[in-house]
C-alpha positions, -999 to +999 in steps of 0.1 A: +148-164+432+117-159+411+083-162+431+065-192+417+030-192+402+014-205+432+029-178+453+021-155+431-018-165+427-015-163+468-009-130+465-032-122+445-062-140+465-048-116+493-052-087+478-084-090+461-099-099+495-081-073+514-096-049+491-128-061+495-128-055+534-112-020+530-135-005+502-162-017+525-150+002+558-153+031+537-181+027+508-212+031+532-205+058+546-212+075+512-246+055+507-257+056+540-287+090+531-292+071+501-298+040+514-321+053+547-342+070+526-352+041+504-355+014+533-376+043+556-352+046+583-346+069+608-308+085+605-299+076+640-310+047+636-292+041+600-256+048+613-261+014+624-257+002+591-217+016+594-214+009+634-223-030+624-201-036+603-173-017+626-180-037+657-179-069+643-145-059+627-128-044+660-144-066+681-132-100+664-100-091+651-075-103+677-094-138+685-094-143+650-061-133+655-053-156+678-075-185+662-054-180+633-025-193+653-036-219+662-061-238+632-041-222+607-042-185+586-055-203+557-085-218+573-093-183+590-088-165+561-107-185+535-138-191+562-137-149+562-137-144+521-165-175+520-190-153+552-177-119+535-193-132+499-224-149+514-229-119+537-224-094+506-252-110+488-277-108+521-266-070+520-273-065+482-308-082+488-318-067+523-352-051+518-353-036+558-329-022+579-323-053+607-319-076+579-292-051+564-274-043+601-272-081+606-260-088+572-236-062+578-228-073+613-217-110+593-197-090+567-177-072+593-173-107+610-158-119+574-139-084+570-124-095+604-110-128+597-098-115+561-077-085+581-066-104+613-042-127+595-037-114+558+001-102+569+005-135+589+002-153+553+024-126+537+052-134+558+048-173+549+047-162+509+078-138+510+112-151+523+126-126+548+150-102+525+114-095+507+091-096+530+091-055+526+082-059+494+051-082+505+042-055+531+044-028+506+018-044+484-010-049+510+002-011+527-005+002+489-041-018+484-054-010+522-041+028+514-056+033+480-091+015+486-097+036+518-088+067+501-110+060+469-143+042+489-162+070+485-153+078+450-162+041+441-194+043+457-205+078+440-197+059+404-217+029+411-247+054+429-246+071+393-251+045+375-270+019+399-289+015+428-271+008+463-280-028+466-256-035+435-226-016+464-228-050+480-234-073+451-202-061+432-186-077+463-198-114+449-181-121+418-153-109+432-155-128+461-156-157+443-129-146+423-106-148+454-117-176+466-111-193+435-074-185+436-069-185+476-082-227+475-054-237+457-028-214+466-023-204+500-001-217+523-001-238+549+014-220+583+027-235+615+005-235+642+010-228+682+003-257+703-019-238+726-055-237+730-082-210+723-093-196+753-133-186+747-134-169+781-107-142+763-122-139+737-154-126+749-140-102+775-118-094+741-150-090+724-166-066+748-136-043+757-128-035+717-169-029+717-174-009+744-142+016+731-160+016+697-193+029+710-173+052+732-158+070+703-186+064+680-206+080+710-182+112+713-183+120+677-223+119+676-220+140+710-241+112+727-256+112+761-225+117+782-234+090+808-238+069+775-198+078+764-186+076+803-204+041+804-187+026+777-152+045+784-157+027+818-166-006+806-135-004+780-110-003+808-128-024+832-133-056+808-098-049+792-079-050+827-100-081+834-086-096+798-050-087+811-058-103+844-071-136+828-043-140+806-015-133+823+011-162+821-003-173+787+020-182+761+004-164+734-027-143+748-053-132+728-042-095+737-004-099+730+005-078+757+037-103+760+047-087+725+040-048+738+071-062+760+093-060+726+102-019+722+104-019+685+066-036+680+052-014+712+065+018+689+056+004+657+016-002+673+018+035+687+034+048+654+003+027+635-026+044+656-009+079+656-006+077+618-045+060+611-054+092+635-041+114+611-052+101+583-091+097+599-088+134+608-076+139+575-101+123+551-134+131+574-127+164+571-109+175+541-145+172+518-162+199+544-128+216+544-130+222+504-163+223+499-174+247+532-142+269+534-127+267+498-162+271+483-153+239+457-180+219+442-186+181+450-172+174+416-140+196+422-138+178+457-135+142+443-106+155+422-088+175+452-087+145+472-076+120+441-037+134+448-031+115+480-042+085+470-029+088+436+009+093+455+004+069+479+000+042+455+034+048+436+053+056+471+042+025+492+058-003+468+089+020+468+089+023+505+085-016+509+115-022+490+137+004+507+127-014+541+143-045+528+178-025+531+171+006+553+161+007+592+120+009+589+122+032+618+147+053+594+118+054+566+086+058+590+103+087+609+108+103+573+075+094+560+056+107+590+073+136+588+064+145+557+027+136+564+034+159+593+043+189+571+019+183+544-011+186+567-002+215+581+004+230+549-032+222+541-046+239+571-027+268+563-039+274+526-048+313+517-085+319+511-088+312+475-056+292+466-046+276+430-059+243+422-016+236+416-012+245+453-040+223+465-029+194+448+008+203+455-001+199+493-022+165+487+007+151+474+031+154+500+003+141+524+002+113+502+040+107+495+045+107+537+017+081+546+027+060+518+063+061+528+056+049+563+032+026+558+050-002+545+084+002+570+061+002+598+038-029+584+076-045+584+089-039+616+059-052+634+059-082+619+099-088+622+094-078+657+069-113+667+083-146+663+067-166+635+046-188+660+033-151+672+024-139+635-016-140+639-012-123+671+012-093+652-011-096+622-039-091+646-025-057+659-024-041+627-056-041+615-066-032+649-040-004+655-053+006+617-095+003+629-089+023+662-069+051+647-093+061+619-121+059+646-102+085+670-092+106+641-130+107+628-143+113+668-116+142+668-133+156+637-163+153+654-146+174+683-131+200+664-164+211+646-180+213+684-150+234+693-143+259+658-175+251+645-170+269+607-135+265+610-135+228+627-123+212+592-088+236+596-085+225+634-087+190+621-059+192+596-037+210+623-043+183+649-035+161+622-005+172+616+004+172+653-006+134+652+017+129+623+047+147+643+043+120+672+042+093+649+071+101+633+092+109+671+076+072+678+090+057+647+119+071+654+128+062+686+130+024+669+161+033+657+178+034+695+155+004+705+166-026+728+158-051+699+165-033+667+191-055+662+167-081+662+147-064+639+173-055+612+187-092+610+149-101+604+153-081+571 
C-alpha cells in the first residue's frame, strides 16, 4: 500500500528537522576561531559555544524521551523545531559570547526534543514490514549531515559571515514546521507520570560524563575529569536507585533487560566511536601526514559520506527481510577493515587509493546504520518507543564524544603520528561493534525481533 500524502509530508517535516539538529552538532566546530575572534573571546572560553549546545542535547534527551511517552511525540517534537528556530535566530543575532552560549544552550534543548523522539514517530508513519525503510531514511540524513557540517559551514564562511550559520536554520525551520502541523501523527501515550526528581539526577549524570570526556580530550585538571567521572556514576546509580520498579523509567534500564536492544545500544556507541575517531582525525591525518591541502582534504573526506548516502536506504530495505544483526555484523565489519586500511596507507599514496579506502568506510557505516536503528526499535514495545527513541540519539551523542576524547588521547600518546593511532583504534571499535551485532543473531528474543519485521 502506497504511503499517503500526509505521511509522506510527515516524513518530510522529520527529516528537515533532524537535519537541522545534526548539521548543527557538527557546523560550529568549523566556525568556532572564526567566530572567537570577532566576539573577543578567549579560546577556552569559546569551546563553550560547542560544549552548550552538547549538554543541553545529552543532558535532556532521555526525559524528553520519556516526556514523549507520555504527552505525545508530536507535542515534543514540534515544541523542539518551534525553541530550535527561535533559538537559531538569537544565535544568528548574538553580539557577545553569554548571549551566544545561552542561545546555544536553548538550541541544544530544541536539538534534544527534535532527536529524542524523531524514530518514535517513524515507527507510527511506517507499518512494520517498512519500518526499515523509515529507519534507513533518517540513518542516511543523520549520516550525511554529520559527515558534510563542516563542508557546509566552510561554503557559507566563504561567502558570509557566521551569524548567517545560524540564520539559515530559520526559514527552514519554518519550513518544517509548516509541514510537521498538519501532518504528524498522533501516538499513544503511557499512563504514567513524569517523574521531575529523574529527570534531574538524569540531567546531571549525562552532564557530568559530558564534561568528563570533554575534560579528557582538553587534558583538563585531572581532579577536574576524576570529579566529574565520579559524579557520573554517583548520580547515575542514584537514577537506577530511584526508579527501580517504574513501569517506564526515564533510564530504560528495564529495556537493557531485552538482549537484542542491550546489543543493539552497545553496537550504536561502538560504531559512533569509530566514526568520532574517524572524522576528528582524518583532516590532521591528510593534511599533517599526507601533506594534502585543505582544499584536497574536503574532497578526500566527500567519499564516505558520498557512500553512505546510497548504502543506508539499501541497508533499510534489506532489514525488512534479513536479520539486522546479519546486516550490522556485515556492515561493521566492513567499517572495521576500511579503517584499518586507512591507517595503513604508504607515504605518498594515489588519490584512487585514498578514496578507494573512504569508500569502504562509508559503505560499512552506512550498511549498519539502518539494521541497527531497526532492531532497537522492534526490540521496545510501542508504549516504550520514546524511551528506545531516546537511546539512540544518546547511544549516537556519547559515541562521537568518546571517539573525539580518544583522538584527543592518541595525539598525547603518538603525538605526530596520533591521527594513524586514531584510525587503528577505530577500526578495533568497528571489530567490537560488529562481534556485538552479531551476537543478536543467537539472542534470547531475536525471535521477537524478526516477527516485528
Amino acid at each position: 500500500m502506497p504511503m499517503s500524502a500526509r505521511d509522506r509530508r510527515a516524513v518530510v517535516a522529520i527529516m528537515l528537522a533532524v537535519a537541522l539538529a545534526t548539521l548543527d552538532t557538527a557546523i560550529a566546530n568549523t566556525a568556532l576561531p572564526t567566530i572567537a575572534t570577532d566576539l573577543h573571546a578567549a579560546p577556552a572560553a569559546s569551546v563553550w559555544i560547542v560544549n552548550a549546545y552538547q549538554l543541553a542535547m545529552v543532558a535532556t534527551l532521555l526525559p524528553l524521551a520519556a516526556l514523549g511517552d507520555i504527552v505525545g511525540h508530536r507535542r515534543i517534537y514540534i515544541a523542539g523545531v518551534a525553541i530550535f528556530t527561535g533559538a537559531s535566530l538569537v544565535c544568528g543575532l548574538a553580539s557577545s559570547l553569554p548571549t551566544l552560549a545561552g542561545a546555544r544552550v536553548l538550541q541544544g534543548l530544541g536539538a534534544s526534543a527534535i532527536m529524542s523522539v524523531n524514530i518514535a514517530l517513524i515507527r507510527f508513519i511506517y507499518p512494520p514490514h517498512r519500518l526499515g525503510r523509515g529507519v534507513g531514511m533518517n540513518a542516511l540524513i543523520v549520516g550525511v549531515a554529520f559527515a558534510v557540517g563542516p563542508t557546509v559551514a566552510s561554503l557559507i564562511l566563504s561567502v558570509a559571515n557566521w551569524p548567517w550559520l545560524f540564520a539559515v536554520n530559520v526559514p527552514i525551520g519554518l519550513a518544517a514546521l509548516a509541514f510537521a502541523l498538519p501532518s504528524l501523527p498522533q501516538t499513544q501515550r503511557g499512563k504514567h507520570h513524569f517523574d521531575l526528581g529523574a529527570a534531574l539526577l538524569n540531567v546531571v549524570t549525562f552532564a557530568a560524563l559530558i564534561l568528563a570526556l570533554g575534560g579528557a580530550a582538553q587534558r583538563a585538571d585531572t581532579r577536574f575529569v576524576l570529579a566529574a567521572a565520579a559524579a557520573t556514576l554517583g548520580f547515575g546509580w542514584m537514577l537506577i536507585r530511584r526508579e527501580a520498579g517504574h513501569p517506564a523509567p526515564m533510564l530504560p534500564v528495564d529495556l537493557f533487560k531485552r538482549p537484542v536492544f542491550t546489543l543493539s545500544a552497545l553496537t550504536a556507541v561502538c560504531s559512533f566511536a569509530a566514526q568520532g575517531l574517524a572524522f576528528v582525525s582524518l583532516p590532521f591525518y591528510f593534511e599533517g601526514i599526507l601533506h594534502r591541502t585543505q582544499v584536497e582534504t574536503g574532497f578526500l573526506m566527500t567519499p564516505w559520506p558520498v557512500i553512505v548516502a546510497l548504502a543506508a536506504p539499501i541497508a533499510g530495505r534489506l532489514s525488512d527481510r534479513y536479520p539486522p544483526g546479519l546486516l550490522g555484523g556485515i556492515g561493521l565489519a566492513i567499517l572495521s577493515v576500511g579503517m584499518a586500511s586507512l591507517a595503513l596507507l604508504p607515504a605518498h599514496p594515489p588519490v584512487i587509493d585514498i578514496v578507494t579506502r573512504m569508500a569502504i568506510c562509508g559503505a560499512g557505516f552506512g550498511f549498519f546504520q539502518s539494521p541497527n536503528l531497526k532492531a532497537l526499535m522492534a526490540s521496545a514495545p510501542p508504549e516504550r518507543s520514546g524511551g528506545a527513541s531516546g537511546i539512540i540519539a544518546t547511544a549516537r551523542l556519547i559515541g562521537q564524544a568518546t571517539g573525539a576524547a580518544l583522538v584527543a588521547l592518541s595525539f598525547g600518546i603518538a603525538g605526530r603520528h596520533g591521527p594513524t593511532l586514531a584510525l587503528a583504534t577505530g577500526a578495533v571499535f568497528s571489530g567490537v561493534a560488529s562481534v556485538a551485532s552479531s551476537l543478536r543473531l543467537f539472542a534470547a528474543d531475536h525471535r521477537a525481533g524478526r516477527q516485528a519485521r
